[in-house]
C-alpha positions, -999 to +999 in steps of 0.1 A: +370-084-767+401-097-776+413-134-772+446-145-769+466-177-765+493-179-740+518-201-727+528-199-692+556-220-671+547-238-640+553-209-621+536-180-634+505-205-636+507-212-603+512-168-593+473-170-616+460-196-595+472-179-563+461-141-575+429-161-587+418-180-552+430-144-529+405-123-546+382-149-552+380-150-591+359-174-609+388-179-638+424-169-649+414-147-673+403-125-646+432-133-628+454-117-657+429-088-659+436-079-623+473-082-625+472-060-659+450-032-635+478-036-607+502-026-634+483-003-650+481+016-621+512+014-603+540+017-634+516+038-664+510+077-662+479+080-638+451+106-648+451+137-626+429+137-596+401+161-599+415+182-568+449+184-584+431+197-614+416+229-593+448+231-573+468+236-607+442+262-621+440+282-587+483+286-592+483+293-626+451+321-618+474+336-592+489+372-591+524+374-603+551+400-606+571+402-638+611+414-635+631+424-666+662+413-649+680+392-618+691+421-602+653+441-602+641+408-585+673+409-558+665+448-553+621+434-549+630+402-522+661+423-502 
């Protein structure tokens, strides 16, 4: 585990204390935790949901038709 030393203004300490008393943490430390998960998973990449996954691999399985040109494909949806 990692320690750091940080310096918050009145206000942010006082956005810990409130984050820390609604979800009932024992300390701030936690309280940053939690926020850091909230960003983590609003703002990074997420991981792709298993269901995605098998959605994605049922596409890429699927039957296609190859054209050599723009016009075969015209004379193939007309």
């Amino acid at each position: 585990m990692v320690q750091a030393m940080i310096q918050l203004n009145e206000h942010e300490d006082r956005v810990l204390t409130i984050v820390k008393g609604k979800y009932g943490l024992k300390t701030k430390s936690e309280a940053i935790n939690l926020v850091i998960e909230k960003f983590e998973q609003e703002f990074l990449e997420p991981e792709l949901r298993p269901e995605y996954t098998k959605k994605l691999n049922k596409i890429h399985r699927g039957k296609y038709t190859s054209f050599k040109s723009i016009e075969e494909l015209k004379k193939a949806t007309s």
